[in-house]
N, CA, C and O atoms as a GROMACS GRO file, in nm:
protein
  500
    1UNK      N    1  -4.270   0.003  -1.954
    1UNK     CA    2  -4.308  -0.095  -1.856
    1UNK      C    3  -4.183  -0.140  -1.781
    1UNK      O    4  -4.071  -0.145  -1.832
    2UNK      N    5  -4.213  -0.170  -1.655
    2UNK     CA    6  -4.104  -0.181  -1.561
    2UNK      C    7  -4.017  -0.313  -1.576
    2UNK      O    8  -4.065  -0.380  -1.668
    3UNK      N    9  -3.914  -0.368  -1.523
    3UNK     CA   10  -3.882  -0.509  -1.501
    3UNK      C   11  -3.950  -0.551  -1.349
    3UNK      O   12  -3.936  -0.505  -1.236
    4UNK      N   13  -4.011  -0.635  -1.392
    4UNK     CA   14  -4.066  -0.775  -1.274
    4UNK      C   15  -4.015  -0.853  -1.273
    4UNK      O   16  -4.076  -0.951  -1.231
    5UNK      N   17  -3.852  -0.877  -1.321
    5UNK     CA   18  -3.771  -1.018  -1.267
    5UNK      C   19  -3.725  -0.991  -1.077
    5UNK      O   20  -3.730  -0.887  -1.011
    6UNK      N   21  -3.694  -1.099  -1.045
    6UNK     CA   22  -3.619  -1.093  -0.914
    6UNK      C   23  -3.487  -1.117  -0.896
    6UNK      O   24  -3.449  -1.234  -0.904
    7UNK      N   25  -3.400  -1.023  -0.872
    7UNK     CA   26  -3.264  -1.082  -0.902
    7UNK      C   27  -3.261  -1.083  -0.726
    7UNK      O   28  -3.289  -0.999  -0.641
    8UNK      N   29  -3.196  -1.267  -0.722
    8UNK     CA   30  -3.160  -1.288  -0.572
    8UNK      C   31  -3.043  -1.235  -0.524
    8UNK      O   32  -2.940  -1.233  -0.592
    9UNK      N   33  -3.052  -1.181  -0.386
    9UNK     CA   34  -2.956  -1.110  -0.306
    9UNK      C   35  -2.863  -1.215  -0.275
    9UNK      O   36  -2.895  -1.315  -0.211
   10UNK      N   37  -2.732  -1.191  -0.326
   10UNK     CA   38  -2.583  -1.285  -0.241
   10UNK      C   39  -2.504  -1.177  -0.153
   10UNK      O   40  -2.447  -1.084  -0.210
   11UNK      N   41  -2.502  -1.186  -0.037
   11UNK     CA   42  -2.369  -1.140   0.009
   11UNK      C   43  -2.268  -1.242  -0.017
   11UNK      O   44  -2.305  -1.359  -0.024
   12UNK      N   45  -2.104  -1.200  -0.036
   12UNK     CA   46  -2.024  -1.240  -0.054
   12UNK      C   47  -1.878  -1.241   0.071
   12UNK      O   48  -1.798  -1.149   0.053
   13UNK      N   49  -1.848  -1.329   0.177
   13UNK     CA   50  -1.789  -1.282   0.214
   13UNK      C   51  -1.598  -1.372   0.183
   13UNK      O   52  -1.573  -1.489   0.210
   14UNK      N   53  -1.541  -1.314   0.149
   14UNK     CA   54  -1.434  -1.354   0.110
   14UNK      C   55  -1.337  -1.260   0.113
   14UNK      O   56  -1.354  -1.150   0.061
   15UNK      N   57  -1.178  -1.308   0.201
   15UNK     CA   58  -1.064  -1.246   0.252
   15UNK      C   59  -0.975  -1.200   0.127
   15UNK      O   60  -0.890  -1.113   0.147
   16UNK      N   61  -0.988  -1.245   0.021
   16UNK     CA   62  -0.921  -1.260  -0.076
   16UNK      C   63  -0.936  -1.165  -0.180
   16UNK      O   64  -1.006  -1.209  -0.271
   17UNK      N   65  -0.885  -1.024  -0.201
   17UNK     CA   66  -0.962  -0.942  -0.282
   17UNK      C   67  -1.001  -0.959  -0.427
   17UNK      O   68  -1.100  -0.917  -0.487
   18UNK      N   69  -0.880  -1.041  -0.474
   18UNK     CA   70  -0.905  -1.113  -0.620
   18UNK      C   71  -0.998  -1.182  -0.606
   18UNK      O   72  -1.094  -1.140  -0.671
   19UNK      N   73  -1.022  -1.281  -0.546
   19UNK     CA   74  -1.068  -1.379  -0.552
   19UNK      C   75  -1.241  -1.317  -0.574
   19UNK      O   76  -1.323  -1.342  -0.662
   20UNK      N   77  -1.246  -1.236  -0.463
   20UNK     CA   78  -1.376  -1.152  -0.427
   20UNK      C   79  -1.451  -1.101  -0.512
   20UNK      O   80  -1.572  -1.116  -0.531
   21UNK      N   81  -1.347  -1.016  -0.585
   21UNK     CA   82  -1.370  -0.925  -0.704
   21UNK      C   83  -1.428  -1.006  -0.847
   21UNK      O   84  -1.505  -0.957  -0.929
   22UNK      N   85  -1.362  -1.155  -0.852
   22UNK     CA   86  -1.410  -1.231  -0.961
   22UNK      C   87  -1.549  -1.276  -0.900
   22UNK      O   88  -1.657  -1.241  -0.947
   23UNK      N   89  -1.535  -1.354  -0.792
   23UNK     CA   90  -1.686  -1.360  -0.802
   23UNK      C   91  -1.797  -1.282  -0.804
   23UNK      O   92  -1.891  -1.310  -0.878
   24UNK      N   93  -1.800  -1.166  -0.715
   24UNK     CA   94  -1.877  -1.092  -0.747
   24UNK      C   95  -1.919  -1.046  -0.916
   24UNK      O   96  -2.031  -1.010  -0.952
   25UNK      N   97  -1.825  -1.057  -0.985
   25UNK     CA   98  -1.830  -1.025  -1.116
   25UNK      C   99  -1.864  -1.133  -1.190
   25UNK      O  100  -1.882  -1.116  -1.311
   26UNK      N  101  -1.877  -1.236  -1.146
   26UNK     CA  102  -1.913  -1.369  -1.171
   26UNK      C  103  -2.076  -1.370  -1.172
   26UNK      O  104  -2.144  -1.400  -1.270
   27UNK      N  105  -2.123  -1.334  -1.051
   27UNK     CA  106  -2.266  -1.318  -0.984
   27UNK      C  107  -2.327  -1.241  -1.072
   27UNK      O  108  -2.422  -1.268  -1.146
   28UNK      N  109  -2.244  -1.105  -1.056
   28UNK     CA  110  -2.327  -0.998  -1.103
   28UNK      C  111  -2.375  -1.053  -1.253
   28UNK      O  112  -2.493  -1.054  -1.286
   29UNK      N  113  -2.284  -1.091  -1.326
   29UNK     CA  114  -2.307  -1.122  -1.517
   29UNK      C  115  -2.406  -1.186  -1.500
   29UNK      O  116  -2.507  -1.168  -1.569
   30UNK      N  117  -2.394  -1.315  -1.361
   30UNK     CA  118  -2.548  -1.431  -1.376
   30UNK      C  119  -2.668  -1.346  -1.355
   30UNK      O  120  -2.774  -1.385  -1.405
   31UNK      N  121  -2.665  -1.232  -1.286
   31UNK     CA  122  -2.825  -1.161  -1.280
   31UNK      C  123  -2.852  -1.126  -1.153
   31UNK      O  124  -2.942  -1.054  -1.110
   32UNK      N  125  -2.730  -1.208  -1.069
   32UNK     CA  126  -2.720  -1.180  -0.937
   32UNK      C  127  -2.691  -1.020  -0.822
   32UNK      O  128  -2.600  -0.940  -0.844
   33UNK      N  129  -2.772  -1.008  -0.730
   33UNK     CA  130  -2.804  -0.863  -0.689
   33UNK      C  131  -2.680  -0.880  -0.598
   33UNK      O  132  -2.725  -0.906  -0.486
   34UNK      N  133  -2.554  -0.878  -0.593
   34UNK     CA  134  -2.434  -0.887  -0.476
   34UNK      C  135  -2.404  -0.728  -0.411
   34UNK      O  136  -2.413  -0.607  -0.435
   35UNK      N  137  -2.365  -0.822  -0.318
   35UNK     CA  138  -2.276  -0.738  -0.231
   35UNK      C  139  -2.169  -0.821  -0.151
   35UNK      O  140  -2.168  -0.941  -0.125
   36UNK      N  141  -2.089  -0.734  -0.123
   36UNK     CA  142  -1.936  -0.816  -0.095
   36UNK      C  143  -1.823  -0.726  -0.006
   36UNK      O  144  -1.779  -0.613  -0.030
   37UNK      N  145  -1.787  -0.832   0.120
   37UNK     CA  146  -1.697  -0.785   0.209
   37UNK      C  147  -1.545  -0.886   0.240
   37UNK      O  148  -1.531  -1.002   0.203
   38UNK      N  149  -1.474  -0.827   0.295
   38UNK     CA  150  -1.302  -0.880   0.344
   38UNK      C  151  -1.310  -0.990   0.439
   38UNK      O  152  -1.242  -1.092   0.448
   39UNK      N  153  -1.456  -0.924   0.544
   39UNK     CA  154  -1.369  -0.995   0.658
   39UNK      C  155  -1.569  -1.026   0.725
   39UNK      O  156  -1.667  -0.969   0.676
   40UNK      N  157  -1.571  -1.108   0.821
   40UNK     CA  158  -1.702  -1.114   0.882
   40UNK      C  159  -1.734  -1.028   0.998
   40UNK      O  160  -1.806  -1.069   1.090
   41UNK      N  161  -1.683  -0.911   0.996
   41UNK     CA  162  -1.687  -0.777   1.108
   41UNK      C  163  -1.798  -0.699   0.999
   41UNK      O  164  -1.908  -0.647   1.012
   42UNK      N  165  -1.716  -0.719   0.901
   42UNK     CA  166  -1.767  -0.587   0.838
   42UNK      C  167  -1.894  -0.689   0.754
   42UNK      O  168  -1.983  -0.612   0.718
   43UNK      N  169  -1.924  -0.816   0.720
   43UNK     CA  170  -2.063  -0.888   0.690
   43UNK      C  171  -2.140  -0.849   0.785
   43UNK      O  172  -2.245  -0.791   0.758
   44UNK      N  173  -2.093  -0.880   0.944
   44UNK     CA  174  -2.201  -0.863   1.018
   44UNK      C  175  -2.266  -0.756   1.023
   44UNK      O  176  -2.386  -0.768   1.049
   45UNK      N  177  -2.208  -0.608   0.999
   45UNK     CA  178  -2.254  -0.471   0.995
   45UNK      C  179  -2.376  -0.515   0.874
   45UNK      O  180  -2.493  -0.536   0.905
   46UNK      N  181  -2.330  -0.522   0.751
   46UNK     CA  182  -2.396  -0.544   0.644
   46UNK      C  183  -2.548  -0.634   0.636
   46UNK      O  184  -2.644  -0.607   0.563
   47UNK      N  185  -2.538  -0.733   0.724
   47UNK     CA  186  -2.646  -0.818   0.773
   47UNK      C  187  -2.703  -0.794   0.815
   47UNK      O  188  -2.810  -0.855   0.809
   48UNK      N  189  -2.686  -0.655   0.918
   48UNK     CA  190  -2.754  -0.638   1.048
   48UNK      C  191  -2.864  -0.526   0.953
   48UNK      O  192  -2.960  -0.496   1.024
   49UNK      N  193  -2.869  -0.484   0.864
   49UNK     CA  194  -2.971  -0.423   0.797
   49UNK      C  195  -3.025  -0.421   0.749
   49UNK      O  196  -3.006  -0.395   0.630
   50UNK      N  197  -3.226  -0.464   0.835
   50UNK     CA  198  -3.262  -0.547   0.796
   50UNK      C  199  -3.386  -0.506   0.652
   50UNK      O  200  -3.487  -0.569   0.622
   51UNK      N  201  -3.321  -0.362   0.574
   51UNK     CA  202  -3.364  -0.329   0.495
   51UNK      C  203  -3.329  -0.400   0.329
   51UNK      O  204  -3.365  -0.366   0.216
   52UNK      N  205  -3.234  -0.521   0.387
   52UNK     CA  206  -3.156  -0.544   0.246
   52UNK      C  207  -3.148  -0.691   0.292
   52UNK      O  208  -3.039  -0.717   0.343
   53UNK      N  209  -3.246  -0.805   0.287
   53UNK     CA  210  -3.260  -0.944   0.290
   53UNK      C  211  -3.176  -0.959   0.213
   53UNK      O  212  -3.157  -0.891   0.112
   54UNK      N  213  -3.087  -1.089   0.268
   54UNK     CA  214  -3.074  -1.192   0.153
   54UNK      C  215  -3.125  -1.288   0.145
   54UNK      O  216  -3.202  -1.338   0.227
   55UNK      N  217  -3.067  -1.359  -0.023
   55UNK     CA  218  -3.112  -1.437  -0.038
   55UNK      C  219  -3.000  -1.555   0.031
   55UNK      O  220  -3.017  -1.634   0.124
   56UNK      N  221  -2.923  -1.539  -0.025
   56UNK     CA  222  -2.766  -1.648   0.026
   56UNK      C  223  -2.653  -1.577   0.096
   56UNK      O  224  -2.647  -1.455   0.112
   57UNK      N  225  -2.575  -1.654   0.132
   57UNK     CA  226  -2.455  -1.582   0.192
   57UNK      C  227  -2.340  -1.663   0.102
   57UNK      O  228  -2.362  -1.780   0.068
   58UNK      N  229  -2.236  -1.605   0.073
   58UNK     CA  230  -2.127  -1.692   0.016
   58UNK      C  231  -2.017  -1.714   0.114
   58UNK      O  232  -1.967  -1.602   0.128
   59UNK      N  233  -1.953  -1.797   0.189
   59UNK     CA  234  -1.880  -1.763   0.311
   59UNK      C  235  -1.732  -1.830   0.269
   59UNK      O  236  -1.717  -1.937   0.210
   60UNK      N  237  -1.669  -1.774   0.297
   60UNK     CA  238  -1.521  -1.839   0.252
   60UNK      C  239  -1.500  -1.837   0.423
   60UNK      O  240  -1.541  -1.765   0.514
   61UNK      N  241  -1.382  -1.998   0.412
   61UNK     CA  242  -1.353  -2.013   0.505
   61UNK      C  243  -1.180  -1.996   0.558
   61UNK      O  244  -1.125  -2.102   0.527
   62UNK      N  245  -1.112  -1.932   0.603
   62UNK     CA  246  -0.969  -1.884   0.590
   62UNK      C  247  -0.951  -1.947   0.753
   62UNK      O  248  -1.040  -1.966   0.836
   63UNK      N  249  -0.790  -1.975   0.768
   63UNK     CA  250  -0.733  -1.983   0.888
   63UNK      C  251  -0.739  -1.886   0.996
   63UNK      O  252  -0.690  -1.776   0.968
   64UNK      N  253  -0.796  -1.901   1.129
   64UNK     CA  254  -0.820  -2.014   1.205
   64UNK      C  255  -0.919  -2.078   1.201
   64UNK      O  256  -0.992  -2.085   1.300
   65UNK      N  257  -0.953  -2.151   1.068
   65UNK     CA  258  -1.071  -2.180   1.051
   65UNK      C  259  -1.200  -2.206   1.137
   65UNK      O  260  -1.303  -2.140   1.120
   66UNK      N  261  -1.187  -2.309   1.233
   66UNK     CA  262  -1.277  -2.320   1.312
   66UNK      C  263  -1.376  -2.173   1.331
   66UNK      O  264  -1.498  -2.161   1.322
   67UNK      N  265  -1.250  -2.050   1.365
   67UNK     CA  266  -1.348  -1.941   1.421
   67UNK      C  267  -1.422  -1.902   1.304
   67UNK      O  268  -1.543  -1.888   1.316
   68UNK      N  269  -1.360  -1.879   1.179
   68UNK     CA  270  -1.405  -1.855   1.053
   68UNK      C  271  -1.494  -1.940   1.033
   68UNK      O  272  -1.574  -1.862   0.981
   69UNK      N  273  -1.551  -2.044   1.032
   69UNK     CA  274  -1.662  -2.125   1.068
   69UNK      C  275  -1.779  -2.130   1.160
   69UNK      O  276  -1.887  -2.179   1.126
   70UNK      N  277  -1.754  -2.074   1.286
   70UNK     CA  278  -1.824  -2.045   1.338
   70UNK      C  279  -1.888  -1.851   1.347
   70UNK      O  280  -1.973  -1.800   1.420
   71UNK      N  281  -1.798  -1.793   1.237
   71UNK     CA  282  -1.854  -1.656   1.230
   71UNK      C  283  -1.951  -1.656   1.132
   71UNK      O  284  -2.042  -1.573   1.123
   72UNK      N  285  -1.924  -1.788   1.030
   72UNK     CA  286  -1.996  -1.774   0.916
   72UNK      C  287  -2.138  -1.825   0.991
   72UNK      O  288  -2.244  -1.776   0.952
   73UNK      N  289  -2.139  -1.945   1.123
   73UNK     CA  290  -2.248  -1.968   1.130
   73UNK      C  291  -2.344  -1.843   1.229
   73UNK      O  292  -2.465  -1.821   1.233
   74UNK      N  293  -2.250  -1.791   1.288
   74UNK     CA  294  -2.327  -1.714   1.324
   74UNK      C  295  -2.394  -1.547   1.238
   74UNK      O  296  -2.466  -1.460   1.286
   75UNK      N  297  -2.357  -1.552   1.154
   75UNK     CA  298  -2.379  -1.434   1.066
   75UNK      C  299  -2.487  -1.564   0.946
   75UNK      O  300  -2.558  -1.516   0.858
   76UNK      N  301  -2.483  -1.653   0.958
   76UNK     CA  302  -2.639  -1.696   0.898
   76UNK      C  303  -2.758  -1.719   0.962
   76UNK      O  304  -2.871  -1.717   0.914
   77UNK      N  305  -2.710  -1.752   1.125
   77UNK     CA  306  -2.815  -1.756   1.174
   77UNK      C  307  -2.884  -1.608   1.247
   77UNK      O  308  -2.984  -1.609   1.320
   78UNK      N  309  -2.787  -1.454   1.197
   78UNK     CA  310  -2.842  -1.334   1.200
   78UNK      C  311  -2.963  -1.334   1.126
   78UNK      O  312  -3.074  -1.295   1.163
   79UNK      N  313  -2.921  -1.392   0.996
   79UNK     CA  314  -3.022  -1.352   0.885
   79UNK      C  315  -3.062  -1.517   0.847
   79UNK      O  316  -3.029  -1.609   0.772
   80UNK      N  317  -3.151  -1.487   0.946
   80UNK     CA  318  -3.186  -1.676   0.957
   80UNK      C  319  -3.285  -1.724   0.766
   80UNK      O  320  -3.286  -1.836   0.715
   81UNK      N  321  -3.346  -1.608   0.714
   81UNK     CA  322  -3.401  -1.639   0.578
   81UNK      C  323  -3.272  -1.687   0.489
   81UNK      O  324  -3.277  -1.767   0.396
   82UNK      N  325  -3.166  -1.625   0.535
   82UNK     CA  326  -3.065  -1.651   0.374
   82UNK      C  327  -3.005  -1.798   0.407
   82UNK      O  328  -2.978  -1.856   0.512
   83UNK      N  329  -2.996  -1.833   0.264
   83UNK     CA  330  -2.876  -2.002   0.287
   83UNK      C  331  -2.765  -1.978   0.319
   83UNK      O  332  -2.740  -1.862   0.350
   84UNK      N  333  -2.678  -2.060   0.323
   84UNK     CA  334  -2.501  -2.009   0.316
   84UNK      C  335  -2.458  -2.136   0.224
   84UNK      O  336  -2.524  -2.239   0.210
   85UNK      N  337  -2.352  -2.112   0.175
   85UNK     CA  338  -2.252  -2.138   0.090
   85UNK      C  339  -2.126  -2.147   0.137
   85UNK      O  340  -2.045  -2.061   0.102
   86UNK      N  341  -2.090  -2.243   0.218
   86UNK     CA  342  -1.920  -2.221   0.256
   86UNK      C  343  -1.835  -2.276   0.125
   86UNK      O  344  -1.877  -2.354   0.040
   87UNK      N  345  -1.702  -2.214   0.132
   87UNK     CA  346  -1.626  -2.212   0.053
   87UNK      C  347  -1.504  -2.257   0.127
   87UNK      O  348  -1.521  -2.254   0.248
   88UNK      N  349  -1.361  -2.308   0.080
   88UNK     CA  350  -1.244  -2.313   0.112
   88UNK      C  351  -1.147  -2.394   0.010
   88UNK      O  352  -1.165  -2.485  -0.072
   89UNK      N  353  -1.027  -2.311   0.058
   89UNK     CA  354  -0.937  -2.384  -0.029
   89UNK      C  355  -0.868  -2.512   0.025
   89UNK      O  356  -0.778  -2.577  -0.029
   90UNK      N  357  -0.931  -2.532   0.144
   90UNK     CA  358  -0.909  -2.668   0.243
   90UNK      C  359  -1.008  -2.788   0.148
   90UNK      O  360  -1.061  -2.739   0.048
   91UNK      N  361  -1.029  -2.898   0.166
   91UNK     CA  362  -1.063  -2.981   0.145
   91UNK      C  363  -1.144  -3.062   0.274
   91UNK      O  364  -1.097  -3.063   0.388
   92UNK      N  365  -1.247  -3.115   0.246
   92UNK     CA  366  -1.342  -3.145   0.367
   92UNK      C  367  -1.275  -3.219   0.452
   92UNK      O  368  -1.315  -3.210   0.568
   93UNK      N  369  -1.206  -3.273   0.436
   93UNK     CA  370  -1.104  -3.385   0.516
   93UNK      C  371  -0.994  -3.302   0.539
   93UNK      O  372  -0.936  -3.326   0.645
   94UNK      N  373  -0.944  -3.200   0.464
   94UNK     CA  374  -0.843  -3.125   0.580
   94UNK      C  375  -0.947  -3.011   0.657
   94UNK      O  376  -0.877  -2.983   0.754
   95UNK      N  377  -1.030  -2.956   0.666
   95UNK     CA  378  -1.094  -2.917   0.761
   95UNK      C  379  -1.178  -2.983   0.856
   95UNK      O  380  -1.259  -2.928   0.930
   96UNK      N  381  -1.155  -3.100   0.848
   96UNK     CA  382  -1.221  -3.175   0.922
   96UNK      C  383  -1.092  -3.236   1.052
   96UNK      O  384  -1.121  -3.280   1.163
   97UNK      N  385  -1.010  -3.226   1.017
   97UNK     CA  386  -0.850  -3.184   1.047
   97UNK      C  387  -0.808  -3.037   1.149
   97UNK      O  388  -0.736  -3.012   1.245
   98UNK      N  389  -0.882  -2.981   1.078
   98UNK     CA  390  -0.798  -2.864   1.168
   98UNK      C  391  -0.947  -2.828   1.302
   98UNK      O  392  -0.943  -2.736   1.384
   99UNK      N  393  -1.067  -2.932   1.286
   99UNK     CA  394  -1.142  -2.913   1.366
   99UNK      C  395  -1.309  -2.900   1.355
   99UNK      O  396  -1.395  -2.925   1.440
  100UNK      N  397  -1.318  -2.862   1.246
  100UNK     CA  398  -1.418  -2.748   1.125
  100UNK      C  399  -1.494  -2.940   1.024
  100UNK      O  400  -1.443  -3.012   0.938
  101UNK      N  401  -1.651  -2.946   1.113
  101UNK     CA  402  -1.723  -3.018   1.046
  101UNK      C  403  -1.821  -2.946   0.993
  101UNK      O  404  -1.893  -2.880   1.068
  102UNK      N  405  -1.838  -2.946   0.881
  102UNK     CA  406  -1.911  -2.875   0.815
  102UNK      C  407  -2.073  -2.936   0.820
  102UNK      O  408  -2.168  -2.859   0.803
  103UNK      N  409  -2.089  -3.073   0.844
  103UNK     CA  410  -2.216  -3.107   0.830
  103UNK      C  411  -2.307  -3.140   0.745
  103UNK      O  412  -2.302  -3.225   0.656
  104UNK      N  413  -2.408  -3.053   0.781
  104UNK     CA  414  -2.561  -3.033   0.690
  104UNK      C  415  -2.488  -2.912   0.589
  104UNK      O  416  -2.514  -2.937   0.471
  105UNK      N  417  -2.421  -2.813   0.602
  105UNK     CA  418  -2.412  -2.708   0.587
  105UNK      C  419  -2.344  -2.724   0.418
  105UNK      O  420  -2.258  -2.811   0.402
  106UNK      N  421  -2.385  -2.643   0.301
  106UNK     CA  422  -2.278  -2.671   0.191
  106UNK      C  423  -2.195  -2.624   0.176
  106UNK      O  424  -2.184  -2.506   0.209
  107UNK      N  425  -2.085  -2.700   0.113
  107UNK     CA  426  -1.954  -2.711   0.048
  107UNK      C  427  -1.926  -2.659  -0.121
  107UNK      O  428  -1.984  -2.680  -0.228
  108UNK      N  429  -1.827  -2.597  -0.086
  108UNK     CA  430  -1.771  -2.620  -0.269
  108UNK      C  431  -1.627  -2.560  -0.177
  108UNK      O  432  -1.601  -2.471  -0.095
  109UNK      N  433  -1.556  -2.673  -0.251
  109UNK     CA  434  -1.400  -2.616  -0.288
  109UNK      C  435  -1.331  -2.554  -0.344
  109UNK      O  436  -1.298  -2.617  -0.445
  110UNK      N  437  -1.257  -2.406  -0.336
  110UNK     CA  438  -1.178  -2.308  -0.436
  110UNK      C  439  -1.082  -2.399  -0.457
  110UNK      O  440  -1.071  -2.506  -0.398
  111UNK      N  441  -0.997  -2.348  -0.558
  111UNK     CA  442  -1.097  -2.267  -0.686
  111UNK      C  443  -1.178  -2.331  -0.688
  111UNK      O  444  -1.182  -2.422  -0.605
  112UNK      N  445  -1.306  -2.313  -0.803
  112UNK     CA  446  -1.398  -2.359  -0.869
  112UNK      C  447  -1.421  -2.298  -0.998
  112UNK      O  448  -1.394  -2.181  -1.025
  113UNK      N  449  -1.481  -2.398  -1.089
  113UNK     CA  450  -1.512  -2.319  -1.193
  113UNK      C  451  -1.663  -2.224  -1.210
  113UNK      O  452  -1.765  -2.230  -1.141
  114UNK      N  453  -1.644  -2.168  -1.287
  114UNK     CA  454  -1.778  -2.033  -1.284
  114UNK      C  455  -1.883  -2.116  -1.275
  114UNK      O  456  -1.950  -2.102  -1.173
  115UNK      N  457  -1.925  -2.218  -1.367
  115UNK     CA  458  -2.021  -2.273  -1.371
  115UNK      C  459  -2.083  -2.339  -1.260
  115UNK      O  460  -2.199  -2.346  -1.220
  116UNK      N  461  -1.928  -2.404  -1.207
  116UNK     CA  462  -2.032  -2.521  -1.087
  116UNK      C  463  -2.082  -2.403  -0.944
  116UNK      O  464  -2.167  -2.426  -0.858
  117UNK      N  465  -1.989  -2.272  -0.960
  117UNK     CA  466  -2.022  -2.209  -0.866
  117UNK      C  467  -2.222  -2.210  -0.895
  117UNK      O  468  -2.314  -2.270  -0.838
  118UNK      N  469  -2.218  -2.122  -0.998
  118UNK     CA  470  -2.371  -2.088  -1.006
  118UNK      C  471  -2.435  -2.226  -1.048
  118UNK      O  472  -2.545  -2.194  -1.092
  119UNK      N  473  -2.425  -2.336  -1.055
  119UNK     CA  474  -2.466  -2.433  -1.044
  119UNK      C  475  -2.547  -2.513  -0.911
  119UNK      O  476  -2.655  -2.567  -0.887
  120UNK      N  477  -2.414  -2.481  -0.842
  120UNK     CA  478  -2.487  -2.485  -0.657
  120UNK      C  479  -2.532  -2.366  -0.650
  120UNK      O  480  -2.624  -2.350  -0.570
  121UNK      N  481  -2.501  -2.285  -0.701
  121UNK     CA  482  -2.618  -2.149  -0.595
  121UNK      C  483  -2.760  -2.152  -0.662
  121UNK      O  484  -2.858  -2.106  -0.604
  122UNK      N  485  -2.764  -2.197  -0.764
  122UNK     CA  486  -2.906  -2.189  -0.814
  122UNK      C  487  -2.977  -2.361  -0.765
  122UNK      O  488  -3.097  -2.373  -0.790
  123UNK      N  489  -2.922  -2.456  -0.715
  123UNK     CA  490  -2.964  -2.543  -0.622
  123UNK      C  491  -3.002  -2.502  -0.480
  123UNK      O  492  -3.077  -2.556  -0.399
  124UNK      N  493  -2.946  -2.420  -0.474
  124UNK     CA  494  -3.000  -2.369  -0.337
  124UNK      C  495  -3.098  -2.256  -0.341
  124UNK      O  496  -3.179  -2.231  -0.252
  125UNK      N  497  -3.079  -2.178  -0.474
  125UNK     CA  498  -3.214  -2.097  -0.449
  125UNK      C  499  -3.314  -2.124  -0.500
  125UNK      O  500  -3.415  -2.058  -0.477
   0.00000   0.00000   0.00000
């Protein structure tokens, strides 16, 4: 007999290859169906196919932030079903600083620990 669980789709996008590599490996152990890119050129390719929904997006946010902010919003509102997840090693008040209001939109600050990561992502899914 087959498996009938649903493991939810994360793309992952994060500049950081360590960093990348743990979470994804993070995801994957939780049950999570990932996939994971460098930069938001190569998410948007990944998004644009619309054979592979997601469920979330994980978006790290890197300097010049603002644009990195606004790639993340526009690569969620490609795949207008998935949530997003911004990430940074800024702090809401220093990105709020360099320009970058985050809003409605969620937050978690790197590092983080494993837990609170999948803590918010399973609040959001």
């Amino acid at each position: 007999m087959g498996d009938d669980r649903y493991n939810p789709h994360i793309l992952v996008v994060e500049n950081d290859e360590i960093y990348r590599r743990w979470l994804s490996f993070a995801l994957k152990q939780a049950g999570f169906d990932v996939e994971a890119c460098g930069n938001y050129e190569e998410a948007t390719k990944l998004v644009s196919d619309p054979q592979r929904p997601r469920d979330l997006m994980l978006l790290d946010l890197w300097p010049p932030y603002q644009s990195a902010y606004a790639s993340g919003r526009r690569l969620r509102d490609q795949d207008s079903k998935a949530k997003a997840l911004f990430m940074s090693v800024q702090t809401l008040d220093q990105l709020k600083l360099e320009g970058v209001d985050v809003g409605g939109d969620v937050f978690l600050q790197k590092p983080c620990r494993r837990q609170d990561l999948l803590r918010r992502l399973r609040e959001l899914l």
